[in-house]
N, C-alpha and C positions, 0 to 999 in steps of 0.2 A: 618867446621864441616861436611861437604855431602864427602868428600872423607874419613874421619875418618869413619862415619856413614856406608858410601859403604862398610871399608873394614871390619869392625865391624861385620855386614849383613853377607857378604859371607863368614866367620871365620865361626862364628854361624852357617849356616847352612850346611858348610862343615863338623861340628862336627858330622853332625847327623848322621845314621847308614848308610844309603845308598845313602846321597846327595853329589853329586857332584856339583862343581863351579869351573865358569869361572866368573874372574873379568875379565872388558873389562876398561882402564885407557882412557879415551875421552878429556880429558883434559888436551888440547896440551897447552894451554898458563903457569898451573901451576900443571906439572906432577909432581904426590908424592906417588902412590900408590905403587913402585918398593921402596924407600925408605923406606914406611911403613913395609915393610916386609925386609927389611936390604941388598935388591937384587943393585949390581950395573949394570945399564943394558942400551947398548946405542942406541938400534935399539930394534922397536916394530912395533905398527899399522900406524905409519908415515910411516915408511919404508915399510910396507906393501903396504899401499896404493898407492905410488907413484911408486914402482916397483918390486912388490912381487906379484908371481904368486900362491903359497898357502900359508895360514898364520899361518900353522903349524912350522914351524923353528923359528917364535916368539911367541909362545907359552913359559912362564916359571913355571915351580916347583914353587912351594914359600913353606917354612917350615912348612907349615900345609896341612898334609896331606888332598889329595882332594880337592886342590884348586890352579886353574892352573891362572895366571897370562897376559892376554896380555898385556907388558904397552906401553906407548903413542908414545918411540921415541924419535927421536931428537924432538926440539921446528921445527914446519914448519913455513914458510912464510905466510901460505894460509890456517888458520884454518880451517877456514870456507868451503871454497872451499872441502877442504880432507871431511870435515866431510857430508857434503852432496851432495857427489859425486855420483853418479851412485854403483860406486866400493862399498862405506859401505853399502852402501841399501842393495847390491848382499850379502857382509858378514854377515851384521844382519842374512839376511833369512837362508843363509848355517851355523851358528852358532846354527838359533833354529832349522835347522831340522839336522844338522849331531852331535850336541850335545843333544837329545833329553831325555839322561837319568841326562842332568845335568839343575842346574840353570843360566843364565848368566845375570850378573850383571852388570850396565854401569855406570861408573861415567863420569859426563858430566861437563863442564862449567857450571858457574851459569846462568840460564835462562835469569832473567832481565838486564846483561849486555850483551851477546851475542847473535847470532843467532843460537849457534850449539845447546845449548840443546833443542831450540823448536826443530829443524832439528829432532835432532834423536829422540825427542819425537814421532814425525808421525813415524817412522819405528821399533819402540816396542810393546811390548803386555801392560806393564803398566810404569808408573811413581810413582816412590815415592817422592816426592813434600819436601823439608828440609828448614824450616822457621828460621833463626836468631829471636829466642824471646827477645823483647823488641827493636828490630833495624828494622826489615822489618814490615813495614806497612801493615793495611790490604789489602787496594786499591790495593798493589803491588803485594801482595797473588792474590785475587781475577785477576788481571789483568794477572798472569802467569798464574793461571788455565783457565781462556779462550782462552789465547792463547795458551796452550797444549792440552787442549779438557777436562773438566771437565768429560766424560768416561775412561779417560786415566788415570786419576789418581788413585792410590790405595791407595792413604792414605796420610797423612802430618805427618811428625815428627818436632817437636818446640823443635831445638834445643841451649841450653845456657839459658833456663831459673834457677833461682833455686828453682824452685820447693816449694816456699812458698805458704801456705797455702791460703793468700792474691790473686797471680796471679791466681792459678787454679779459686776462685772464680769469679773473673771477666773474665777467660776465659770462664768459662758455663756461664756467663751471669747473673750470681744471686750476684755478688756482685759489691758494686760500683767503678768505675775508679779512 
């Protein structure tokens, strides 16, 4: 659901009048965002990283207008490694300061099984935090937000519940489990 949610986000607000986006595809173990958008595409931020001197030539169009694409790449050997390299730290910052008039959006590995999305949590402005309802625990909530930095988050989205009247109640807490 967090890569659907992602690309969902930057569709949205590339609608708007004057917002620009950059999805950024971080998720080298199960790249889908170039798919989501019907793109076939076999070199991105992998190939960036390991020997790309600008990362404008993997830059993609995607069919909506105002919203440019990087995706992930081949699958790498060394997720981890790529992702909290020196090299993406240097990209995150030249993405927010030479893309200043747009949003840039990162879809990441799931937290609780990897180490990349804490990674590049420390080198963002925020996190949006994307809960499986009725599958992720709270404990496991609570334990990714401290390990992201509960300042860092902007928010949780609970996604896969359906929305019965039932759940919302015990999610405020006024109704019984």
């Amino acid at each position: 659901g967090k890569t659907l949610l992602a690309a969902n986000l930057a569709v949205s607000i590339a609608r708007g009048l004057d917002e620009h986006v950059l999805l950024v595809d971080c998720d080298f173990r199960q790249s889908m965002l170039h798919q989501t958008f019907g793109l076939e595409i076999h070199q991105g931020l992998r190939e960036y990283l390991e020997n790309g001197n600008s990362v404008a030539p993997y830059l993609q169009p995607t069919p909506v207008e105002k919203l440019t694409l990087l995706p992930a790449g081949e699958r790498p050997a060394n997720p981890s490694e790529l992702l909290s390299s020196e090299k993406m730290r240097k990209l995150i910052d030249e993405l927010k300061a030479r893309y200043q008039d747009r949003y840039v959006i990162i879809d990441t590995p799931p937290v609780q099984f990897t180490a990349e999305g804490n990674s590049l949590a420390s080198m963002v402005d925020g996190v949006l935090l994307v809960v499986r309802s009725g599958k992720t625990s709270k404990e496991l909530v609570f334990q990714a937000a401290e390990n992201i930095g509960r300042d860092r988050i902007l928010g949780v989205v609970f996604n896969g519940g359906n929305g019965s009247r039932k759940y919302s109640r015990r999610y405020y807490g006024f109704g019984s489990s």
